[in-house]
N, C-alpha and C positions, 0 to 999 in steps of 0.2 A: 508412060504414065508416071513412073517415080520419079524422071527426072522435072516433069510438071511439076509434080506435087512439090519436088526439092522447089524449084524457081519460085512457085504460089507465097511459100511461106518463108524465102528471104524476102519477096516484094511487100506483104503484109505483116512485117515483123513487127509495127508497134503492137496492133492487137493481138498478133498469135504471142507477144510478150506478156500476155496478164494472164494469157489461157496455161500456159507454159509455168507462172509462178505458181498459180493453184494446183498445177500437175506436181508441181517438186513437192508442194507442202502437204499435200494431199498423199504423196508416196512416204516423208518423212513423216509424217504422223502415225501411221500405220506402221511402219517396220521399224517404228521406235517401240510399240507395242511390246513384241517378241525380244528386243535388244534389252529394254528395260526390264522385262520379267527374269531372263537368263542374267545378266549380270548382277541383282539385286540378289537372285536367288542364290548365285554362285557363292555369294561372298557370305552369307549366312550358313550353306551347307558344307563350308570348308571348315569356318567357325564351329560349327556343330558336329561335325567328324572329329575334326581335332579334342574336342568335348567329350567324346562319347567316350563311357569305360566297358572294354567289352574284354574275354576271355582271348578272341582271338583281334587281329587288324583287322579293320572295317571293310579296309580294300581288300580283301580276300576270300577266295573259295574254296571251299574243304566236303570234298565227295567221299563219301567212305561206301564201299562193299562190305557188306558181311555177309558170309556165304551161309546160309539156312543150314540147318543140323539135317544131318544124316543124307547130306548132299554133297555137292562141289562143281568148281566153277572150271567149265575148259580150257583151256589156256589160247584158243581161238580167240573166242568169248572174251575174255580181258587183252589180248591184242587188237584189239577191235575196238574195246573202246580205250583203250590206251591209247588208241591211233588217233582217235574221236577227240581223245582231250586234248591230245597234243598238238590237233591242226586247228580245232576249234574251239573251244573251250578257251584258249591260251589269247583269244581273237575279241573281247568284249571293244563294244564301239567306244574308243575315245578313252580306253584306258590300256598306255602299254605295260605288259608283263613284264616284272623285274626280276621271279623268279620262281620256280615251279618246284614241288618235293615230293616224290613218288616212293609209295610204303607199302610194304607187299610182309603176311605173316603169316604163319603156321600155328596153331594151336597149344596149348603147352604140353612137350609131349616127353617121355621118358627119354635118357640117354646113359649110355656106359661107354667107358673107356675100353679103347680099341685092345689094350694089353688082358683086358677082361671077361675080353668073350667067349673063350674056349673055356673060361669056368663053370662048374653043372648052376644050373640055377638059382639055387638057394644060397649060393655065396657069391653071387652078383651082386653089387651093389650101385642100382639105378639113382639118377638123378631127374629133375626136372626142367625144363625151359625148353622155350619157342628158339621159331628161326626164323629171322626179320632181313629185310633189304629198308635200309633208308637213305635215299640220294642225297649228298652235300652233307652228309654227317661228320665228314673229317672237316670242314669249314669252322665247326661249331661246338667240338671237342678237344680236351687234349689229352695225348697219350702219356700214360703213368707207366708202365712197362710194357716191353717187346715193340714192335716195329707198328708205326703208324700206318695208313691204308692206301698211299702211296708209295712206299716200301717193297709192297708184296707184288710179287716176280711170280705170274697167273704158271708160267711154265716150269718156275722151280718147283711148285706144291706137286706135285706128280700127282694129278688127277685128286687131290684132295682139297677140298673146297676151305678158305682161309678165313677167320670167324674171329671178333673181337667180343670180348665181355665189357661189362660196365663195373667199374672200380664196387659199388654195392656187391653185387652178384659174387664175383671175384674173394672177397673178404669173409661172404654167406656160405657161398659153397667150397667143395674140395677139386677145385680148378687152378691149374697153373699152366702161366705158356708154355707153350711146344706141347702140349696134350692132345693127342689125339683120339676125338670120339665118335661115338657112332650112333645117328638117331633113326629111329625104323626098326630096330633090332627085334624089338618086341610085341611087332606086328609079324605074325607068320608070314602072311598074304608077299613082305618086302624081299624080294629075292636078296638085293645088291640094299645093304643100308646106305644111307648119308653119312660119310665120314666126314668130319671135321678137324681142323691143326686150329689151335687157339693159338693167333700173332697175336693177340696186344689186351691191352686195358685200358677205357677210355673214361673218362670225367667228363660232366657238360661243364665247357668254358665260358658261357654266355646264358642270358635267358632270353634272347632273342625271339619276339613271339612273333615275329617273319617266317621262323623256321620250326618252333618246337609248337605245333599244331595241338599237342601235349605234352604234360609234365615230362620232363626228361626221364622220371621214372618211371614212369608208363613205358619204357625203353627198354630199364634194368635187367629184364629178367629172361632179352632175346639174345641169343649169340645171333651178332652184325652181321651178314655178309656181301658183298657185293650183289648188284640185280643182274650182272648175268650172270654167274653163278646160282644165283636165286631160280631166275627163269631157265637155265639148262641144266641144274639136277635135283634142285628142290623141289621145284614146282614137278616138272615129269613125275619125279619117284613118290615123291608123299603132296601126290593131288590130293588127295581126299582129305589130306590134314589140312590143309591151304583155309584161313577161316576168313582174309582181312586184306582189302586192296584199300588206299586210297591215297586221292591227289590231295595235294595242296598247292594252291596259286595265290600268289601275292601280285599287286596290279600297284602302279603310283600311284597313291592317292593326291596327288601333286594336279592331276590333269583330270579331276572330278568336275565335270562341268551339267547344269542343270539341265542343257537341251539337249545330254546324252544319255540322261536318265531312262528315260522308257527304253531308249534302245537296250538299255542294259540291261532293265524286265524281264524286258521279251525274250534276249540270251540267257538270260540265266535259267529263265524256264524252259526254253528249249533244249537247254546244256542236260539240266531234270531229266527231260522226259527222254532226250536222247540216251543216254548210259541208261536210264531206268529201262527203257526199249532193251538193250545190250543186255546186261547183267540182270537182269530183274530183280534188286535189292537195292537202293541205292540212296542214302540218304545225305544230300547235299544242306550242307550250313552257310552261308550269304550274312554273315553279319550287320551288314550295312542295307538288307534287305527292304525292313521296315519303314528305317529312315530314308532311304531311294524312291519307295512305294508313297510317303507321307511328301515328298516335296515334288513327287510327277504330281499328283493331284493336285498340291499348290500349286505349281507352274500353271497346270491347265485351268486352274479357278482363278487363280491371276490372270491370264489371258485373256479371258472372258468378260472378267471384272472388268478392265483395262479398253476393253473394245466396247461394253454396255456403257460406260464411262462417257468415251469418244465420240458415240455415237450422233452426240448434237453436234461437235465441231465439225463431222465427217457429214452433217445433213449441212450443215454451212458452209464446206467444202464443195459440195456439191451442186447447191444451189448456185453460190460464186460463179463455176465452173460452166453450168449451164446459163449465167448472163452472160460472162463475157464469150463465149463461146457464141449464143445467140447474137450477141450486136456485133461479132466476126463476122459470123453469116450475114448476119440484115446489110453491114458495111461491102456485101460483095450478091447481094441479088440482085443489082445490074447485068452483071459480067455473069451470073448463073441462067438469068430466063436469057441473052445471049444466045448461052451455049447450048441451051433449051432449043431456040430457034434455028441453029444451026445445025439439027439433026443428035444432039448429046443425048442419052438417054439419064433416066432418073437414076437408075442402077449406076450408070460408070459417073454421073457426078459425087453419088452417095460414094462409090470405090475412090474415087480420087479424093474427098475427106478423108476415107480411111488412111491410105496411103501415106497423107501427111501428116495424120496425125500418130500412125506407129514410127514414122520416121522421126518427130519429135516426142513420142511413148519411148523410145530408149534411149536420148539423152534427158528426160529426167527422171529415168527409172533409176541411170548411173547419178545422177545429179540429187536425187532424192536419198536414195543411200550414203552418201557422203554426208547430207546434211539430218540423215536420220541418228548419225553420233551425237552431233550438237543436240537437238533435242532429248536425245539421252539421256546425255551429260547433266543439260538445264532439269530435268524431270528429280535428277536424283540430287541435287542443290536445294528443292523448293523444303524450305519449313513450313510456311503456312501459304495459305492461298493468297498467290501476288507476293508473297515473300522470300528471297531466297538466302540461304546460307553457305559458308565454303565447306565445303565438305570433300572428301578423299574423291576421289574420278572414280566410275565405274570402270570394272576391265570388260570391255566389250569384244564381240568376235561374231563376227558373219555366221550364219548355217542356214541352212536351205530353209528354215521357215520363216527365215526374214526375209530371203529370196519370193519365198511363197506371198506370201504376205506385200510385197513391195508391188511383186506382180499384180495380185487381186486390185490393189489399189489403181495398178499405171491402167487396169481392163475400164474399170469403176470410172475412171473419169475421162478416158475415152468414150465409155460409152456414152455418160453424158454429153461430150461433144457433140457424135455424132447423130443426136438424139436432137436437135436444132438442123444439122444440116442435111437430116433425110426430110424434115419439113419442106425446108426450101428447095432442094432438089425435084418435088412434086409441081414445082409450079410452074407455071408458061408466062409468058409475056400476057398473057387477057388478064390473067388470076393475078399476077404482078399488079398488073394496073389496078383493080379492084380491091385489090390489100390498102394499097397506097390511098385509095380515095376514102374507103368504107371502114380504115384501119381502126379507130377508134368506137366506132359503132359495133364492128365487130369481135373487140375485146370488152365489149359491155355484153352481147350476145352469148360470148361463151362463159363470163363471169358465171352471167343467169345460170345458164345450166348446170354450173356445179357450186349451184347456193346449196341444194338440196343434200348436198352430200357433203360439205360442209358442214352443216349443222346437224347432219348424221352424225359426221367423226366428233362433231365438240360435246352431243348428247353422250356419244358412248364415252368420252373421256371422263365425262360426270359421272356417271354410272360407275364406273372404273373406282374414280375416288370415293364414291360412297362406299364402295364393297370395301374397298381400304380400311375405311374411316370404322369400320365393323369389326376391324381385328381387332386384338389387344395388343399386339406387337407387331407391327407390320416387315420390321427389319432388326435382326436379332445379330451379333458375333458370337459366335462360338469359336473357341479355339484358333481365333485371330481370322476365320475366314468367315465372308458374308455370305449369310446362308441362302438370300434368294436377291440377289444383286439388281434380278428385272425390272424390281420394285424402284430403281432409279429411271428405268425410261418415264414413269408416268410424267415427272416433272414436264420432260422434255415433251410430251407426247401434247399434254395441256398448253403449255406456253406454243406450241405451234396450230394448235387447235381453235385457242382467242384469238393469238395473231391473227389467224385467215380472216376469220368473222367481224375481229374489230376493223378491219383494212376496209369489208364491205360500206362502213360508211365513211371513210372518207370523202367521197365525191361530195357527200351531201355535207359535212362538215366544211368544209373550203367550201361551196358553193353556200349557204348559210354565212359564212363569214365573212367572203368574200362581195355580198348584197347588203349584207348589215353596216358594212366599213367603207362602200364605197364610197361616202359622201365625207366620209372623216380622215383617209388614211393617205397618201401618196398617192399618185400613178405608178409607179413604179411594183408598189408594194402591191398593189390591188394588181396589176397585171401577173404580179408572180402565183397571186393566188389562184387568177381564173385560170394561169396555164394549171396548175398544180388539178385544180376539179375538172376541166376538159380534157386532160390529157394524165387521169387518176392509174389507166391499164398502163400505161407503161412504166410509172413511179411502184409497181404494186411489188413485183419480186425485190427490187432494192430493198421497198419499204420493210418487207416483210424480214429481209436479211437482217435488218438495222433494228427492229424491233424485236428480233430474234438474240440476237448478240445482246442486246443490251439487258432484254430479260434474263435471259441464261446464266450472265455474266454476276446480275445480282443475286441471282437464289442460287447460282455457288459460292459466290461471297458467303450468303446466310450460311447456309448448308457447312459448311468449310468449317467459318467461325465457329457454327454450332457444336459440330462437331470438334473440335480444337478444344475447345473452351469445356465442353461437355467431358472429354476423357482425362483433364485436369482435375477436374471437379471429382471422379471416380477416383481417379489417386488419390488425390487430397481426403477425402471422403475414409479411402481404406487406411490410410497414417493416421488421420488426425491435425499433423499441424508439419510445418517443413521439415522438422528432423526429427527422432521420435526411439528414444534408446529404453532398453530395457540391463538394469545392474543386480548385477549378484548382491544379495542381502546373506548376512550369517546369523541365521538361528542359532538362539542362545538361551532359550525358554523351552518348558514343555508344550505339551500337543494343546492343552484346551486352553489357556494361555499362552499363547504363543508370545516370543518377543525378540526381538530383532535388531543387529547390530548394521548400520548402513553409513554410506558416505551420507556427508552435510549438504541435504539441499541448497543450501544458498551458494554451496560454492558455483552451480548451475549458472544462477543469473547475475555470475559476477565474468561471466566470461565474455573476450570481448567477440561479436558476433554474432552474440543471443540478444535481441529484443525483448524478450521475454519468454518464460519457461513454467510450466504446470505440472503437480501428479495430476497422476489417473490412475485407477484403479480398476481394474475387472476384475469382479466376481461373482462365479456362477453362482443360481442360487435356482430354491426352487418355491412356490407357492403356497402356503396348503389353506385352506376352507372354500376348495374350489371343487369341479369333480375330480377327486385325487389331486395328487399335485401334478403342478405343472410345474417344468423347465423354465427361466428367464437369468436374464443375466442386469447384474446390477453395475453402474459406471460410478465410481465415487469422484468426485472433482473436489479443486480450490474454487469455488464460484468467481471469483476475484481476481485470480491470477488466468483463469480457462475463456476467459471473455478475451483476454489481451493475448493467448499464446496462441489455444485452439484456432480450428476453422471454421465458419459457420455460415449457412449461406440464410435468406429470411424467411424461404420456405418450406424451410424445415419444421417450420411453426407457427398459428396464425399468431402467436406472439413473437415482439424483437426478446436478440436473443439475453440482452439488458432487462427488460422484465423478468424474463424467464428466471433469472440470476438474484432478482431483488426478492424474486420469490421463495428460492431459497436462502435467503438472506435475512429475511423474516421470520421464518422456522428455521431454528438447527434438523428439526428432525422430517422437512420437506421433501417431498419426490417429485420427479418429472417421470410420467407415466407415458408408455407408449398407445399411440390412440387404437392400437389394435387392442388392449388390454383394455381400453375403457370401453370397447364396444363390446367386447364378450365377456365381460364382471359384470358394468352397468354400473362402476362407481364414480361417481365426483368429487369435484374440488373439494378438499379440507375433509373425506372420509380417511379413514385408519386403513393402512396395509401393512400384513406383516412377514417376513420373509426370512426364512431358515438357509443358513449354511451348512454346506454335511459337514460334521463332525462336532456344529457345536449345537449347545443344547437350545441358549438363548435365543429368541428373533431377533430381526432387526423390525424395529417400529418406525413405520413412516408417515406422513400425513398431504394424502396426494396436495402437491401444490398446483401442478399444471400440467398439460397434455405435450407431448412431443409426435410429430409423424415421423422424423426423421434426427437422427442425431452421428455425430462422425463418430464411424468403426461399427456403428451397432445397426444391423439391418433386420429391419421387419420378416426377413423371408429365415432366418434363424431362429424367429420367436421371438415372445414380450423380454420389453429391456424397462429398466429404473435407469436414471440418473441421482444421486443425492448427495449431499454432502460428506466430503471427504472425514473429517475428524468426527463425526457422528457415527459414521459407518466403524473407525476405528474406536470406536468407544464401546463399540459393543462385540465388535471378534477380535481386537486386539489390531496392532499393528502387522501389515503383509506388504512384498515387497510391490510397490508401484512401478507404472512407466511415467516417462518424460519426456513429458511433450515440449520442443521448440519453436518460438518462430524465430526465423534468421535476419540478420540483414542480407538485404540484397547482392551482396558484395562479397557474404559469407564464406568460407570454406568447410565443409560439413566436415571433412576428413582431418584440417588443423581443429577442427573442437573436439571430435574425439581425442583425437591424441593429447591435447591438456588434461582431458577429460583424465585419461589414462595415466598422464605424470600427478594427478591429486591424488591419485587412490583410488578412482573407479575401473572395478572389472567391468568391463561391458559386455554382455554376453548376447545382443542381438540391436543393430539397429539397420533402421529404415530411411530412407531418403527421398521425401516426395518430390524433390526437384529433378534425384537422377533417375528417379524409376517414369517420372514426365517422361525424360530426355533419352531413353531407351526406348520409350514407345515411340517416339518418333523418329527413330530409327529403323520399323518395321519398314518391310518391304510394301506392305498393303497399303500401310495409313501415308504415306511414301508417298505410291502409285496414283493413290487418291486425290491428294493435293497439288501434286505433280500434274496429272491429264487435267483436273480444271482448272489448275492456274496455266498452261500452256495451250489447252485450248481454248481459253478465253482470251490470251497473247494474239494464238491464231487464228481465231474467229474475229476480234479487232481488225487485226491486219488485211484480211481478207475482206472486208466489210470496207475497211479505207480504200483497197483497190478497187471492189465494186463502187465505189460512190464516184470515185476520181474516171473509172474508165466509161460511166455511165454518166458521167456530168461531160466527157471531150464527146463523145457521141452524139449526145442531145445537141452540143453548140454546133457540130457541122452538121445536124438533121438541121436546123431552125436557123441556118445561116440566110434563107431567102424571107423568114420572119423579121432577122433584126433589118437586114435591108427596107421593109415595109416600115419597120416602126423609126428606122433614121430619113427615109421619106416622107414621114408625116409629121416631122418633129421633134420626135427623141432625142436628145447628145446621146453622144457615145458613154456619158457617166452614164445617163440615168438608162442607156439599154445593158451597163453595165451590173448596175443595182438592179435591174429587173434580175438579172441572173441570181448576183449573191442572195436576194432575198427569198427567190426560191429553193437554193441547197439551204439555206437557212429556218426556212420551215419547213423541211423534209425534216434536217434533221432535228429540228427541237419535234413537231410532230411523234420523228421515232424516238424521243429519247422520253417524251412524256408517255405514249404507249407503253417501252420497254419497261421502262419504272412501273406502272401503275400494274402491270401484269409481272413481268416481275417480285415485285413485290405480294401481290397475290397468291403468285406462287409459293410461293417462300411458306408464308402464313398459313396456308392450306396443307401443302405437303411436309414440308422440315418438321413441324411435331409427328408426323407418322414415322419420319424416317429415325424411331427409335433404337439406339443402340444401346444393348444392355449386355451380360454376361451369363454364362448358360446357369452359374448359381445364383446370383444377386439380382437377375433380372434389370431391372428399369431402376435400380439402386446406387445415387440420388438419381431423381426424376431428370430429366430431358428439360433445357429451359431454352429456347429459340433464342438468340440474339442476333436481331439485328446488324448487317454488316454495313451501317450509312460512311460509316468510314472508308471499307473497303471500296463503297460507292464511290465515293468522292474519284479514284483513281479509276474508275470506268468510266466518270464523264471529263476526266479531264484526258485519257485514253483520246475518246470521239472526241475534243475540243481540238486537240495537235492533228487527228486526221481531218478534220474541217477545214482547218486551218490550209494545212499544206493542200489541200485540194483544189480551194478557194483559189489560193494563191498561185495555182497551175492553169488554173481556168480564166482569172482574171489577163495573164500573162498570154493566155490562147486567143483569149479577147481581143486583146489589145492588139494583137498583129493582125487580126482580119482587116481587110478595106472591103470596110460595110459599105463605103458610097458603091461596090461594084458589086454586091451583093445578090442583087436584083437578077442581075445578066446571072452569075455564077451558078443562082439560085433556080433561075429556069434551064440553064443545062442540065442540070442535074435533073 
């Protein structure tokens, strides 16, 4: 049987070639998925390790024991889990240990010199300090007097254990080397005290926070001594004194990778609960815990994101996959009812698809994986949708859930294969023939029955958007992640919903056109159109493929654009204008007169690079003859200079924002009132408002000029805001220091106009850059991912849509090879049975391309304002404005114009070799 299966599909290799290129890009779609979330992520969570300032290394674990009062710990019991750390613990996935520091203490306990013990009591003279083991401590010290910890000869000490001080300790107390002391004396209970020989004095050489898990001082007040020593007569004799075990591990943070993140979770809590099982006290520190815990999460809401994303190219995949696959099988139900008759069962036909098709399921499983780097690659290049930029290459690296992943895919589109050739494998020679004759009556037959359910899915799809169209926010970002991402299948779920339904009259549309034009149009043209309404069930999956792509393709244009354009607008919005500095001012007045020594404005707009430059002023302020007062903040401007510098968009306002400007140009003492303010006062144009600053006594008097919804920097969701004139506002609290706002040229350098800035005289003590805080956002891995899967799957939704029309156009010419023979017997040239053809891919795809658009763009319309994206403070702050992507359009039909083209031009060339005069004959063997 395999070796069949081998033979079947070298002898059918043009079509198992189209089945074959859907399986590669169908598997590199998907296991770009996983490759593109880890590497986007990687290079962010290295970034941000390196970033983080913490007491201890990020990559590192620090367990501490402290043994409970008026207990203590066995020394079983801590070999046990010593043993624990040191086999497992040390083992975290995908990170190697570079070095480990084991710290063992006593309590602080009294001690006397050994020359002092046969004195009565009362003239003894006790000391205090602990007794510590700390490994790799001679690495990271150095010795000030006596012999370093390498030095000491375990068999010279004649049974007395060898103990270094710390130069503090040393200077504090009455210790010198070669002292020997004795700890335990003072406990009756100690038969045999701990003697100790003081070798050395050591200083921290380093503050190595690899090793010093704490302050070096934290150290000072233990005499050092080796852990065996420690563990063979410290630990034995003064168990009970024993208070403090613990590890510390250091890991490379060098080979921190994102899809080793959970694994690392899941060890470190089981590292927990194991010692905490062991010792029962145990309290481990994970530094980089949080941060591990916050980027599994991304990873797995990226993943998600990224596949909810996919999901239309992967239904366009699919569909592909089951055409050409179907007109593989239809191209071979000869040779299947055959084997039918020849005793084959349904089963072993259905196995021998299988068969060839796992044999070609693993060269492009390998074939898919290779080519799922290049999509990678291309994912993390896109700036905008259909736009790419050069950008640094991701560092990419295989792991089983790309493996996983590759697989589900190579299952996915086998099945679909085999999903055609268990159909055909049911059939005999009688049912063969009855297909053949009834074929197109009986693709109207099954249409019928699933009109019903059709119009089921497109009812609930409406229903769906209504519930939608019910929220206030249908899609929100929080914290850079999309909170209910499902909300993007709806698009997808509508555009295939009209598709099915608008497909339903096609028949009647070419059969209507096709009667109305008969007397006016070609032969040619009129024959294209009655094949196209007679023969509507077989053009219907292409159709629907080509109207699918082409929709999709537009309302992620929209979508994209929207979004693009939308989270500029949000920057721009939170600056003000392109560059936007804030300068030290020197008071030089008292408090209720304030007054102020500052640089010269005009040096601003004499730089080169600034187009023009504005203050601004914010100042809080607050209400009164209201209930109580109220909170608002007041904007003072240059009217004049803020039209040319500021941002502004027109809906900010039902006035331009030129009125708005003339208006306070007319009054010095004019305001622009916010409309939330005029709906909870109730006051109008030209009434009086008057508004206090804390600390001065005076108002500021205003006289509304005009309404504002929206103005840069000042959000509704903070409370009522003024805008008014700048020198009116200083006329009455004195001069304060302002910002400045710029807009740049194009061509600008923000960073050489500071620095003039700075050779004139101005301190700059804070600015902002809306061009590079744009240019950071997009650099997110999300907003990234975003425009990356639907510019790439609209790449490969084209592509696949160009193979289905070209492998569904050679198909049709050898079904209808014994038609054109009829039609060059009754007259036709070979041009005009040639024109019969082009004219009907020709109004397939104009057909699909006017459906795609019309629904498409419906789409767009309908869903893109739901798909609001706001911030968890400022909400929908500026508003959401849909723009159209006809531009982006233009490149989706000129996309289908090169695949019509090269199609045409395959088919015309397939044409032209047949010898139609033999047609006839050919056409009846078959």
């Amino acid at each position: 049987m395999m070796e069949l299966a081998l033979r079947r599909n070298l002898s059918k290799w043009q079509p198992m070639s189209f089945v074959v290129v859907g399986l590669v890009i169908t598997v590199a779609l998907i296991a770009a998925i996983p490759l593109f979330t880890a590497a986007s992520l990687d290079r962010f969570l290295r970034s941000e390790l390196h970033a983080q300032d913490s007491e201890l290394p990020l990559s590192s674990l620090l367990l501490v024991h402290r043994v409970p009062l008026l207990s203590s710990t066995p020394l079983e019991r801590y070999r046990r889990a010593d043993d624990f750390i040191r086999q497992r613990a040390t083992q975290l996935p995908g990170l190697p240990l570079t070095r480990m520091t084991r710290y063992g203490s006593t309590r602080v306990l009294k001690f006397l010199a050994a020359a002092d013990k046969d004195l009565p009591e009362d003239l003894r003279q006790y000391q205090s300090a602990g007794l510590a083991f700390l490994t790799g401590l001679e690495e990271h010290v150095e010795i000030v007097l006596g012999e370093s910890l390498e030095q000491v000869d375990p068999a010279a000490a004649g049974g007395v254990i060898s103990a270094w001080v710390s130069e503090r300790f040393y200077y504090d107390h009455d210790v010198q080397v070669g002292d020997r002391l004795l700890f335990g004396i003072d406990d009756p209970d100690n038969v045999a005290p701990v003697e100790v020989l003081v070798k050395g004095v050591w200083r921290p050489a380093d503050a190595d926070r690899g090793f010093w898990f704490e302050e070096p001082d934290a150290f000072a007040f233990y005499f050092i001594v080796s852990e065996a020593d420690f563990m063979a007569r410290v630990a034995p004799i003064l168990g009970d004194q024993v208070r403090k075990y613990a590890w510390f591990l250091l890991f490379d943070d060098s080979e921190f990778k994102v899809d080793k993140v959970a694994p690392m979770l899941a060890a470190i809590t089981r590292i927990q609960a194991r010692t905490t099982g062991i010792l029962s006290h145990v309290d481990l520190t994970a530094p980089a815990y949080e941060l591990l815990r916050k980027y599994a999460e991304r990873a797995a809401a990226l993943r998600t994101f990224l596949l909810l994303l996919s999901l239309p190219v992967l239904l366009a995949l699919l569909l592909y996959t089951f055409i050409s696959s179907d007109i593989m099988v239809a191209s071979e139900e000869g040779e299947i009812v055959t084997l039918k008759s020849r005793g084959a069962s349904s089963l072993q036909i259905a196995g021998l698809y299988l068969l060839e098709m796992l044999a070609i399921g693993a060269l492009c499983l390998i074939a898919g994986l290779l080519a799922a780097g290049g999509v990678t690659q291309g994912m993390g290049q896109v700036y905008r949708f259909l736009t790419f930029a050069a950008r640094p290459l991701l560092d990419l690296s295989l792991s089983t859930q790309v493996a996983v992943y590759a697989g589900a895919a190579v299952v996915l589109g086998i099945g679909a294969t085999l999903f055609s050739a268990a159909g055909a494998a049911r059939r005999t020679v009688v049912t063969h023939q009855r297909k053949t004759a009834r074929e197109e009556f009986l693709n109207r037959a099954r249409r019928s029955a699933w009109l019903p359910f059709e119009l089921l899915f497109l009812a609930g799809v409406i229903y769906a958007y209504w519930r939608l169209q019910q929220q206030e926010q249908a899609l929100q970002v929080t914290a850079g992640t999309f909170v209910d991402p499902l909300l993007l299948l709806a698009p997808t779920v509508f555009v295939a919903a009209v598709s099915l339904v608008s497909l339903r009259g096609l028949p009647a549309i070419t059969g209507l056109l096709g009667r109305a034009a008969s007397r006016f149009i070609s032969v040619p043209l009129w024959l294209a159109i009655a094949q196209i309404s007679r023969r509507s069930g077989n053009n219907r999956a292409l159709l629907f493929l080509l109207i699918f792509t082409i929709a999709l393709g537009l309302f992620s244009a929209t979508f994209a654009g929207t979004l693009d354009t939308h989270y500029t607008d949000v920057v721009r919005y939170a600056v003000g204008s392109d560059l936007v500095i804030q300068v030290q001012w020197e008071q030089v007045g008292g408090t209720s007169e304030q007054r102020w020594r500052h640089p010269p404005f005009a040096v601003v707009q004499s730089i080169p690079g600034v187009e023009a430059a504005t203050r601004v002023l914010r100042q809080p302020v607050f209400v009164d003859g209201l209930e109580g007062n109220v909170n608002a903040t007041v904007l003072g401007i240059d009217r004049a200079e803020f039209s040319q510098a500021g941002w502004w968009r027109d809906d900010f306002s039902q006035e331009s924002l030129g009125a708005l400007t003339n208006r306070l140009a007319l009054n010095s003492m004019g305001v622009l009132v916010s409309s939330s303010f005029i709906e909870e006062t109730g006051l109008q144009v030209g009434d009086n408002l008057f508004v206090f600053v804390e600390g001065i006594s005076r108002p500021i008097s205003f006289a509304v000029a005009g309404v504002l919804s929206y103005f840069p920097t000042l959000y509704p969701e903070d409370g009522h805001f003024f805008v008014g004139n700048l020198e009116h506002i200083y006329r009455t609290i004195g001069n304060r220091p302002y910002d400045i706002w710029m807009r740049l040229d194009s061509s600008a350098d923000p960073a050489a106009i500071l620095e003039t800035l700075r050779t004139r005289g101005f301190i700059i003590t804070a600015a902002t850059d809306s061009r590079r805080e744009t240019a950071v956002w997009r650099t997110d891995p999300q907003r990234t991912a975003l425009f990356g899967i639907l510019s790439l799957g609209f790449v490969v939704a084209t592509v696949i849509s160009g193979l289905a029309f070209l492998l569904h156009s050679l198909f049709a010419l050898r079904q209808r090879i014994l038609q054109f023979g009829l039609l060059r017997a009754i007259g036709l040239s070979t041009a005009q049975i040639t024109a019969v053809v082009v004219f009907e891919k020709l109004f397939l795809v104009l057909l699909a391309a006017m459906g795609g658009t019309l629904i498409g763009a419906l789409t767009a319309a309908l869903f893109v304002p739901l798909l609001q994206i706001g911030t968890a403070v400022h909400g929908s702050t500026p508003p959401f404005v849909v723009a159209p992507a006809w531009g982006q359009a233009v490149k989706i039909y000129l996309a289908f114009a090169a695949m019509v083209i090269v199609t045409l031009a395959i088919v015309v060339g397939q044409l032209r070799q047949l010898r139609i005069y033999e047609a006839i004959k050919l056409g009846g063997l078959e």
